[in-house]
N, C-alpha and C positions, 0 to 999 in steps of 0.2 A: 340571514344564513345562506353561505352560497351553496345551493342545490346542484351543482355542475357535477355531473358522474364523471371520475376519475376513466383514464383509457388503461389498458390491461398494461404498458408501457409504464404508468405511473406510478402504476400497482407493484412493479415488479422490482423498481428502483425504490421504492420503500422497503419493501420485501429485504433487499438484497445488498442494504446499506447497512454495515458491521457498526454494533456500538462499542466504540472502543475507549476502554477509560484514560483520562488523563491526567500527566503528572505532573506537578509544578516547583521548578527549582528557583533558588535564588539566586539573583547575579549583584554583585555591588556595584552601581552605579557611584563614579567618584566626581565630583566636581569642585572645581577651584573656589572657596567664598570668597565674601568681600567684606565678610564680618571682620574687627577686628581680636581674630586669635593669630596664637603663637605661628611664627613663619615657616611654611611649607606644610601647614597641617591639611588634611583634604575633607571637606566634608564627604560624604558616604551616604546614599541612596540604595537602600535593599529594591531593588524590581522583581518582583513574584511572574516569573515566565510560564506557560504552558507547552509542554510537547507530551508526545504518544512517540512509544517504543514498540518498533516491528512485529515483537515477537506478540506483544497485545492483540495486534491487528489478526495473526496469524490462528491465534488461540479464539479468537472473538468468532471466528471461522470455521471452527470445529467442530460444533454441532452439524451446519451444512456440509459439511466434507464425508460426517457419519450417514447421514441420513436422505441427506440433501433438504433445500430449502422448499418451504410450501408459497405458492402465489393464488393467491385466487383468482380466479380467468372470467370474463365474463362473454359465454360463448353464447351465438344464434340458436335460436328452437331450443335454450337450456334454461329453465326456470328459475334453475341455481345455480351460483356458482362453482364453475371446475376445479378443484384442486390440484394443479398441477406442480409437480415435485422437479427441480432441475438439480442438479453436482457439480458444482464450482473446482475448476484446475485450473492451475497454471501456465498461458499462454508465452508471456512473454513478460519479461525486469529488466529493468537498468537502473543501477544505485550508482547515484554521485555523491560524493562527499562535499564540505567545503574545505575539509582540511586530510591530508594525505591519512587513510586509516591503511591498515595492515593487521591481516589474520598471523598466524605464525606460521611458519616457516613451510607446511604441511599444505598451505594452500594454494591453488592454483583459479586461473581464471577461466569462464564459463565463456565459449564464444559463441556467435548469435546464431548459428547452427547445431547447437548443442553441444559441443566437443569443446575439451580442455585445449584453453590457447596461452600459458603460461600463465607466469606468477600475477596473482589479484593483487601483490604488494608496490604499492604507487611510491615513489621517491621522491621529494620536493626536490630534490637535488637533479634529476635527472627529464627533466620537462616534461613530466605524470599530465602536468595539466592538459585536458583537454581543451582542443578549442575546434569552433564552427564559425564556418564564414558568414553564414545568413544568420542563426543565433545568437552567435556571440560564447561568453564565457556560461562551458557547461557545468565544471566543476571537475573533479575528481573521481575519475570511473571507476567506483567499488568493485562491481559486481554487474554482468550482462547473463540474461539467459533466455532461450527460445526453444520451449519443447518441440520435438519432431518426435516423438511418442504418437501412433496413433487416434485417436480420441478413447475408445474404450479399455488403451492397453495403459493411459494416464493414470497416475497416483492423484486420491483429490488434495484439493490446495492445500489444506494444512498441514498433513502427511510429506507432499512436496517439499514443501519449504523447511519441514523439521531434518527432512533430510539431507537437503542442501545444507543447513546449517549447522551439520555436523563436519562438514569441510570449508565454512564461510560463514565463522561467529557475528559476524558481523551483522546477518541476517536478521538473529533474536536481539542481539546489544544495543545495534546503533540505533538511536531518536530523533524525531522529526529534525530537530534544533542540531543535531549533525550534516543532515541532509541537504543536497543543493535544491531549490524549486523544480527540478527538470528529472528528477526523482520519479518514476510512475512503475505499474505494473499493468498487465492485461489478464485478463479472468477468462479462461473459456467456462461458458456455461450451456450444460448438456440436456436435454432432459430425459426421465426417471420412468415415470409413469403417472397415470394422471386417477384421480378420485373424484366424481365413477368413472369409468372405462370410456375411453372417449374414440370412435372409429373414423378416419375419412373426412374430419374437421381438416381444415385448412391451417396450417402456423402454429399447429397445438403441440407437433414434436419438432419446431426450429430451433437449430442449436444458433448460439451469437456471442458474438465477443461483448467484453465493458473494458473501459480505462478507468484508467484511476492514479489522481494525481499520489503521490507518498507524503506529502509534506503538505498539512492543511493551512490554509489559511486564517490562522486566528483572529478574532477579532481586535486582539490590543494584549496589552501589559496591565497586569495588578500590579500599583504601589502598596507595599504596606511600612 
């Protein structure tokens, strides 16, 4: 049994990792036989796929946005552990697509200073694609945004995002398996107040940022 006491760091990324449910579609996988049937017929392979849909993530989130989330701290001259409360908002997103998405007509694009910078509607026809010279191909720029809200004047995250996605459906709609890898958000996380009252501790009220990729890395495909 490994006996190694977690660091308050470790503690706080379990705390603060959303469990979000997933959903699994089918895709036909077609391939050419060599059996002998009738000419040009395809055999067909169902692949059972996994992704998670935004708007899960956003919901999964929601308790901590009301209440904010509980970590337990393990602080010097404290026999027990602190309870300390922090409230997750939204720092910073950038959504790529891999294929040209568009809201309707009503929406516009978020620029990385927070201000509207035209239509979110990407054209295949009109060089939408994005590209980086040291990255490479990013994919399709959905959606950017960068709060410049205060920190206490913030909406928390899932309040956030329900509101943006009242003008960028695509926020609640789109799912991983839309997504290009290069997909991420930033959490500001603040903290609340702590259980018992904690005075003149050191890093007990540090606010800090988290990343987080949008598009998980599954481990594989179900055949059924």
């Amino acid at each position: 049994m490994n006996g190694r006491v977690r660091t308050n760091f470790e503690r706080f990324l379990e705390c603060s990792s959303p469990r979000v449910p997933i959903q699994f579609y089918t895709q036909a996988r077609g391939s050419s036989s060599s059996s002998p049937i009738a000419l040009g017929a395809i055999e067909e392979e169902e692949v059972r796929k996994p992704r998670i849909v935004l708007n899960d993530i956003w919901s999964a989130c929601k308790n901590w946005s009301t209440v904010g989330i509980e970590v337990p701290l393990s602080l010097e001259n404290f026999d027990s552990d602190v309870k300390q409360y922090y409230n997750p908002s939204l720092s910073a997103i950038q959504i790529f697509t891999i294929k040209p998405f568009s809201d309707d007509s009503r929406s516009s694009a978020i620029g990385i200073d927070g201000t509207e910078t035209g239509s979110a509607i990407t054209d295949s026809d009109s060089n939408g694609k994005l590209q980086c010279l040291d990255a490479g191909d990013l994919g399709y720029l959905y959606f950017q945004y960068n709060e410049v809200e205060r920190p206490f004047d913030r909406f928390p995250l899932t309040f956030k995002m329900a509101d943006l996605a009242e003008e960028h459906t695509g926020l609640s709609s789109l799912t991983s398996s839309d997504l290009s890898p290069n997909s991420w958000i930033s959490i500001a996380w603040y903290p609340i107040y702590p259980i018992p009252p904690v005075i003149g501790v050191d890093g007990i009220s540090a606010a800090f940022l988290t990343y987080h990729l949008l598009k998980p890395n599954f481990p594989g495909t179900l055949v059924i």
